[in-house]
C-alpha positions in Angstrom: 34.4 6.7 -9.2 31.2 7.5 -8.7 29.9 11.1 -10.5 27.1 12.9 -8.5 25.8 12.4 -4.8 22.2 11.9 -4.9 19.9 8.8 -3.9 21.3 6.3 -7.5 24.8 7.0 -6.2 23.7 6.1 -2.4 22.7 2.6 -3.8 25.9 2.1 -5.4 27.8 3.6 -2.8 26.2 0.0 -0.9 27.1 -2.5 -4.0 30.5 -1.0 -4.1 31.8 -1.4 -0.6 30.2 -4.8 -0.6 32.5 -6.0 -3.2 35.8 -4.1 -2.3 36.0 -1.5 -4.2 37.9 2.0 -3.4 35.2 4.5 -3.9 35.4 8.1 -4.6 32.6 10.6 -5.2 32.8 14.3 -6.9 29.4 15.8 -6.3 29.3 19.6 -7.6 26.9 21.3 -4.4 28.0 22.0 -1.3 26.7 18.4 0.1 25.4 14.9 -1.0 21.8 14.5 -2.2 20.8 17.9 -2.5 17.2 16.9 -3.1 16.6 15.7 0.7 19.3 16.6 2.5 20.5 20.2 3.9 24.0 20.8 4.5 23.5 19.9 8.4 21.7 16.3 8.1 23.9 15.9 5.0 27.2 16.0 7.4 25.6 13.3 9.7 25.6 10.8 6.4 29.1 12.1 5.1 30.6 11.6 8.4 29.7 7.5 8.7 30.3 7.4 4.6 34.1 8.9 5.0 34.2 6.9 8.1 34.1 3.6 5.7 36.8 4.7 3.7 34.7 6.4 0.9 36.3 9.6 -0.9 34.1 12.7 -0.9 35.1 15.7 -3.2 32.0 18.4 -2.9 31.4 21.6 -5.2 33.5 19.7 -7.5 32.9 18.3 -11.2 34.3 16.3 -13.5 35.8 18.0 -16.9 37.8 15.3 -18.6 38.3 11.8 -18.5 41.6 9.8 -19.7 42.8 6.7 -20.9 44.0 4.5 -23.2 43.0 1.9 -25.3 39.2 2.1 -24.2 40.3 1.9 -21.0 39.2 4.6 -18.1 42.5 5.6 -16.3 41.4 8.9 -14.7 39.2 12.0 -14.2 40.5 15.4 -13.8 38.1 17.6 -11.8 37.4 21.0 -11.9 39.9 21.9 -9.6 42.6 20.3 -11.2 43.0 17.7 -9.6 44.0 14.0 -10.8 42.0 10.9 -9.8 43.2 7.5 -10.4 39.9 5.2 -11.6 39.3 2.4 -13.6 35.3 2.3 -13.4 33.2 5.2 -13.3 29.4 5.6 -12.6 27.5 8.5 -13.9 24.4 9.4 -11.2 23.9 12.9 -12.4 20.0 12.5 -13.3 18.0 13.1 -16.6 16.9 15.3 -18.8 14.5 14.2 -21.4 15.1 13.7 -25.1 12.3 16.4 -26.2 14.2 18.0 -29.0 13.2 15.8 -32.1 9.7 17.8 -31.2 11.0 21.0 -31.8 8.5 23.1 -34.4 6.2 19.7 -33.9 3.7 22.1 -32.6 3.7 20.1 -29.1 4.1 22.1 -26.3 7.2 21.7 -24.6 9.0 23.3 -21.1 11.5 20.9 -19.1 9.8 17.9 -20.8 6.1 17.6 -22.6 3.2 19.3 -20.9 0.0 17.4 -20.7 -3.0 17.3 -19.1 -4.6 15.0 -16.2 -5.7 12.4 -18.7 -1.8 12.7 -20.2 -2.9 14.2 -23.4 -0.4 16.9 -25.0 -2.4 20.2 -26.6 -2.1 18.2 -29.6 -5.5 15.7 -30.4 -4.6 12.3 -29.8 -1.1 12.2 -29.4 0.2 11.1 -25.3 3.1 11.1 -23.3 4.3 9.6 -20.0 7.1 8.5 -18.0 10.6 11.1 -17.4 9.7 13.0 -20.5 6.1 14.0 -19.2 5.5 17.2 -17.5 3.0 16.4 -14.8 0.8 18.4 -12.5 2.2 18.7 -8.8 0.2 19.2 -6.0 2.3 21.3 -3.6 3.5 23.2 -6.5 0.4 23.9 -8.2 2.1 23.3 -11.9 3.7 20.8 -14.1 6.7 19.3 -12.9 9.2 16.7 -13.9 8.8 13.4 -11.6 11.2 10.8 -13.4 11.2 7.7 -11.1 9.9 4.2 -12.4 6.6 4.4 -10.0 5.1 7.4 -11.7 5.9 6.3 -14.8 4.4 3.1 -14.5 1.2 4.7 -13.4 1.0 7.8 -16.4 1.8 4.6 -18.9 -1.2 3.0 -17.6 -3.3 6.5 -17.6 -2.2 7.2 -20.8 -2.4 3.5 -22.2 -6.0 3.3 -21.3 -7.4 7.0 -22.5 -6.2 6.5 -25.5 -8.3 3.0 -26.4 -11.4 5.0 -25.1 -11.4 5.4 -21.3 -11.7 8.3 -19.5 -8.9 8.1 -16.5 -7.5 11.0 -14.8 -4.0 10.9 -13.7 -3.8 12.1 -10.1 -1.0 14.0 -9.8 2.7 13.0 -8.0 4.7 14.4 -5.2 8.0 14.0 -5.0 9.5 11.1 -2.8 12.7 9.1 -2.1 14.6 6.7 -0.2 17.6 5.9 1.0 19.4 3.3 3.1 23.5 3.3 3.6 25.9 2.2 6.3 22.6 1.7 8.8 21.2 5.1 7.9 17.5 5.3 6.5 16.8 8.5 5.3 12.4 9.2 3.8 12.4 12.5 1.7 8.5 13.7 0.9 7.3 16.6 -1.3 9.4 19.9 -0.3 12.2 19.4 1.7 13.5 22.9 1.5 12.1 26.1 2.7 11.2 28.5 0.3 9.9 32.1 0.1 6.5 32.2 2.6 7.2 28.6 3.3 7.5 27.7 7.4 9.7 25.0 8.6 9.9 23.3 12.1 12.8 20.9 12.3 15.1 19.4 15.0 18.7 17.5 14.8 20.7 15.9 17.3 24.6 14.7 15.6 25.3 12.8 18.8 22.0 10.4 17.8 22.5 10.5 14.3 18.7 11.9 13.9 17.0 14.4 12.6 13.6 15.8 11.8 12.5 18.4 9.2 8.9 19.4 8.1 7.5 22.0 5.6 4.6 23.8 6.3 2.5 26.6 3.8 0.0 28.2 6.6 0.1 25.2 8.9 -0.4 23.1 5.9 2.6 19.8 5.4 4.3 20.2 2.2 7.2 17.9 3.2 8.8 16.3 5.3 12.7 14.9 5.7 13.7 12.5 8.7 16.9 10.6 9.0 17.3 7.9 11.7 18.9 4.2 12.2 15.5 2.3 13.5 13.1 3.8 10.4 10.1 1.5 9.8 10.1 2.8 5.9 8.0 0.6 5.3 5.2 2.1 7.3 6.3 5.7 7.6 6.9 6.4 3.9 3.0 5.7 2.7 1.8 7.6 6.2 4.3 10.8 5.4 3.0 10.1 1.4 -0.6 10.8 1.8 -0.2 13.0 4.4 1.9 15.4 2.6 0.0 14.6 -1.1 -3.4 15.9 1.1 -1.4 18.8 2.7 -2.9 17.9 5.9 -3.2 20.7 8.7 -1.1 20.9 11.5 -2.6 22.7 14.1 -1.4 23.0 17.4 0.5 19.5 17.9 3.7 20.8 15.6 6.0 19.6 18.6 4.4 15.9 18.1 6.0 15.5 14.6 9.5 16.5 16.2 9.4 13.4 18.7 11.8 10.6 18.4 9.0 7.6 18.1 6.6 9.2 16.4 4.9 6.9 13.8 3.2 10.2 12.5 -0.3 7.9 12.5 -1.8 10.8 13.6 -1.3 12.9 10.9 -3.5 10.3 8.8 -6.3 9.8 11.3 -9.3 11.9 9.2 -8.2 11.0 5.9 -8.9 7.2 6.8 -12.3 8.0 8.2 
């Protein structure tokens, strides 16, 4: 049993099939991983992953589980319904521990506001890592980024300024990855439309692809593309920078749609 449907429960959606096991998985919105997927691409993914056996129960949550002798039995869902599971895997993200700061006089929202140099309002007192609210680019205001990359880099940022330095932090975008079943899926800074927000996309379910960019005033802001033949390796740094330097898409938006594109192009000026 695996409890949410976003990119950690992807990964062990891989370990688990590898080693046998029947796998079910009870994700509560209307499709798995809501942060890069839309309901279409998402059926193109749930398709191959029901197609291998695996158990899908969306817009459904777990509200008890049962047992006996410290052993897991079951889970009863919201719907009343009964699972039968001995192992269960709990992928429903994080939210940081910032309540021991309460009436600390640090300035808290989702997690701990600070600045570019990872300093709270507080003097001399840091934070980094899932608990730090960090300044987004596309966004324009601090956002939570929890992933092992960024907090590598504010613990370095942080480590330094306060031993004397002066080191700004540059800001994150969001970005994920996943691979399952021969799938490779790149997720890059907003991968959902918004209010005033423009989006060009293109899907084919016979191929198993699709396509999906963001734009603000021909601006990227993100980008989503699914495939079997991804390079990741060289598209997700190209789609990275070019999304963290909202480059401008001017008349070429069809060019980002095509099939083999390595999206090079959309790089070109910022490596002169």
């Amino acid at each position: 049993m695996i409890v949410g449907g976003g990119a950690i429960a992807m990964k062990a959606i891989k370990n688990f099939k590898k080693i046998g096991l029947d796998i079910s998985i009870v994700e509560k919105t209307s499709h798995l991983w809501p942060i890069g997927f839309d309901r279409k691409v998402a059926r193109i993914v749930e398709k191959k992953i029901t197609d291998n056996g695996i158990h899908i129960y969306l817009e459904e949550e777990v509200v008890e589980f049962k047992g006996e002798n410290g052993k897991l039995q079951s889970v009863i869902l919201k719907s009343g319904k009964e699972l039968q599971s001995d192992l269960a895997i709990i992928t429903i993200g994080m939210k940081p521990n910032i309540e021991f700061l309460n009436n600390s006089g640090v300035k808290v929202e989702k997690g701990i506001l600070v600045d570019s140099y990872m300093r709270t309002n507080i003097p001399n007192i840091y934070a980094a890592g899932d608990v730090a609210q960090t300044f987004d680019p596309l966004y324009n205001e601090p956002i939570l980024h929890p992933t092992w990359g960024n907090a590598k880099k504010q613990g370095k940022v942080a480590a330094k300024n306060m031993v004397g330095y002066n080191i700004q932090y540059e800001g994150t975008i969001p970005i994920q990855t996943i691979k399952i079943f021969g799938f490779t899926a790149i997720a890059v800074g907003i991968t959902h439309s918004k209010k005033n927000f423009d989006e060009i996309s293109w899907i084919s379910f016979q191929n198993d692809l699709s396509r999906k960019f963001v734009l603000e005033n021909n601006n990227l802001l993100g980008a989503m593309i699914l495939g079997k033949h991804l390079n990741k390796k060289v598209i997700k740094p190209i789609l990275k920078k070019a999304v963290f330097n909202k480059v401008r898409i001017n008349n070429q938006k069809y060019l980002l749609l095509k099939e083999d594109n390595d999206f090079n192009d959309l790089v070109v000026d910022l490596n002169q």
